[in-house]
C-alpha positions as CSV (number, residue, x, y, z in Angstrom):
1,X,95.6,-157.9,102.6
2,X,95.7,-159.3,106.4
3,X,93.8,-162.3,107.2
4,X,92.0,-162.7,111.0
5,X,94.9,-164.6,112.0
6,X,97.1,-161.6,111.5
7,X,99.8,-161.3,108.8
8,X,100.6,-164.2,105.9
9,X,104.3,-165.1,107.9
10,X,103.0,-166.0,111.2
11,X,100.1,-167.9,110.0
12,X,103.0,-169.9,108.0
13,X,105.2,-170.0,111.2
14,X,102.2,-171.1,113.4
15,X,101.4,-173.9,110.5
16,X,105.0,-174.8,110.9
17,X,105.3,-175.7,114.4
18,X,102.0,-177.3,114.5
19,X,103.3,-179.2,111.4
20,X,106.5,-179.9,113.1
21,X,105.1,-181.4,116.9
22,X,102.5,-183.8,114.9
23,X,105.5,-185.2,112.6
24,X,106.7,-188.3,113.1
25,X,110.2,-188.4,114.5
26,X,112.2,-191.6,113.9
27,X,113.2,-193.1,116.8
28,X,116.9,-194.7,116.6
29,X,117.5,-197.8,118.7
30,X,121.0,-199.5,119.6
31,X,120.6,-203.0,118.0
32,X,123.6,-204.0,119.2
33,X,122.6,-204.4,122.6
34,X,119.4,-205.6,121.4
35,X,117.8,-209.0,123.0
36,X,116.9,-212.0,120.9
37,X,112.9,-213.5,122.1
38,X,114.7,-215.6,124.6
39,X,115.9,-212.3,126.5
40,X,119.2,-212.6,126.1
41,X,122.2,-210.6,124.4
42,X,123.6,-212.4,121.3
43,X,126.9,-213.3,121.9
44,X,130.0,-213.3,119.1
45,X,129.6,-217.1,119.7
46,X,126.1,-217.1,120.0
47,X,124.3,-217.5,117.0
48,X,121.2,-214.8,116.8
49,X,118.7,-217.6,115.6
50,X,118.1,-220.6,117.4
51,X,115.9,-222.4,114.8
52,X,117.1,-224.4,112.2
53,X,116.4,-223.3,108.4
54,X,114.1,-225.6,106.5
55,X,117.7,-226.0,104.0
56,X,119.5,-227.0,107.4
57,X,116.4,-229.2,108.4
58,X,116.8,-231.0,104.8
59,X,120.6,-231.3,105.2
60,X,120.4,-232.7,108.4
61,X,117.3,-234.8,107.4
62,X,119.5,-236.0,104.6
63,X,122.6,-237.1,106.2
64,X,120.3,-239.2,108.7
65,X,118.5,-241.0,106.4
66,X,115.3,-239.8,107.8
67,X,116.3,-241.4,111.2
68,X,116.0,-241.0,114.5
69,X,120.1,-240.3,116.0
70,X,119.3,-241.7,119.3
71,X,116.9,-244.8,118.4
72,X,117.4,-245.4,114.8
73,X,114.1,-245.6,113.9
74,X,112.5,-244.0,110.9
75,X,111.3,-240.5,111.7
76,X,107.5,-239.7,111.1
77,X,107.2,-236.8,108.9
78,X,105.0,-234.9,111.8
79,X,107.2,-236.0,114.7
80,X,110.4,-234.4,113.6
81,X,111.9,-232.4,116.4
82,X,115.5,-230.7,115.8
83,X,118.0,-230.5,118.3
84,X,121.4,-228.9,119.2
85,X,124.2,-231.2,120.5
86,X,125.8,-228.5,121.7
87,X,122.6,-226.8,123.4
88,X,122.2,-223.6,122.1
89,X,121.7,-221.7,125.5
90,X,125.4,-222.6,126.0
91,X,126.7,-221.1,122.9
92,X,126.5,-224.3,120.6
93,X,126.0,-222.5,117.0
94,X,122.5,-223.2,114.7
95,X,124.4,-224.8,112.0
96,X,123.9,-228.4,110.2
97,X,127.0,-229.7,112.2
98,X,125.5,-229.1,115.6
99,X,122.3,-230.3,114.6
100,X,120.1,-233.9,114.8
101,X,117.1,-234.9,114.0
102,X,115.1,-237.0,116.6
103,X,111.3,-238.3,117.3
104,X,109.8,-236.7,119.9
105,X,110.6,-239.4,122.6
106,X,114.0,-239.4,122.1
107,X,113.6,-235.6,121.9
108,X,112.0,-235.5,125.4
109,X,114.4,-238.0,127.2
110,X,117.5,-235.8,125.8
111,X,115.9,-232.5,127.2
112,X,114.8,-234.0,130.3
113,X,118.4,-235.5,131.0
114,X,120.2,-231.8,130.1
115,X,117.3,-230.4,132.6
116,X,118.9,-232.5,135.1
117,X,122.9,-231.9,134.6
118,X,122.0,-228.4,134.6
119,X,119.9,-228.8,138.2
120,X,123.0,-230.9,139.5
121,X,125.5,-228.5,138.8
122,X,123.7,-225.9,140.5
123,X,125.4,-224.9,144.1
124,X,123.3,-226.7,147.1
125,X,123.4,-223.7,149.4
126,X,120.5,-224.2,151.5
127,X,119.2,-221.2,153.6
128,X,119.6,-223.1,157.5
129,X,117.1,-222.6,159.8
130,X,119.5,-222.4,162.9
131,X,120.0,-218.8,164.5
132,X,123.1,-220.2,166.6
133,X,123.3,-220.1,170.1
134,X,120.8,-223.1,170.1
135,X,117.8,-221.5,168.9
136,X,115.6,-221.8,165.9
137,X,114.4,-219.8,163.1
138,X,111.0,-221.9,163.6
139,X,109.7,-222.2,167.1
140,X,107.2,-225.3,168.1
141,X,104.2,-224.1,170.2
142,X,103.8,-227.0,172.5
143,X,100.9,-225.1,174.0
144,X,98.1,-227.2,173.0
């Protein structure tokens, strides 16, 4: 007996295809060139997570006494910051070795003093404003 949509076969072919474009298709993505939330490739040096475990953050904790490593004093429970002494945007690793537990001032000065060897070793090239031949990028209108 034939159906409206013609014979049983191409009803199932038709069901088929329909069946096929509305399936989802796994999508396969290289995550080896993949970048980390900071935008950048990890490295064979470069460790793929830059914050420290809670274990780590005990360990390092630990072997500090609950102190400060630049100041000494006794860390406040909700002003623990960790840091890398090798910085981990230049390849230090996110182990226990490479990590230190300071307050947040000491925390601050530290970043703000790596902020500034980082802008000092930047190249100086600054774009000149002279054409040659005598003349200016940046002409003075004495007009007025």
């Amino acid at each position: 007996m034939e159906d409206i949509f013609g014979t049983g076969k191409a009803l199932k072919r038709q069901q088929r295809a329909i069946k096929n474009q509305l399936a989802f298709k796994p999508i396969k993505i290289d995550t080896s060139a993949a970048l980390n939330p900071w935008g950048q490739k990890p490295g064979p040096e470069r460790d793929s997570r830059r914050a420290f475990t809670k274990t780590q953050r005990n360990e390092i904790l630990y072997q500090q006494d609950s102190k400060c490593a630049v100041c000494g004093d006794k860390l406040d429970p909700r002003d623990i910051e960790l840091d890398h002494k090798k910085p981990w945007a230049a390849k230090g690793r996110t182990i226990t070795e490479n990590g230190r537990a300071l307050c947040g001032f000491c925390h601050n000065k530290v970043t703000h003093k790596q902020t500034l060897k980082k802008i000092d070793k930047k190249p100086k090239n600054k774009p000149s404003a002279n054409l040659g031949f005598g003349q200016s990028a940046f002409k003075l209108d004495n007009s007025w």
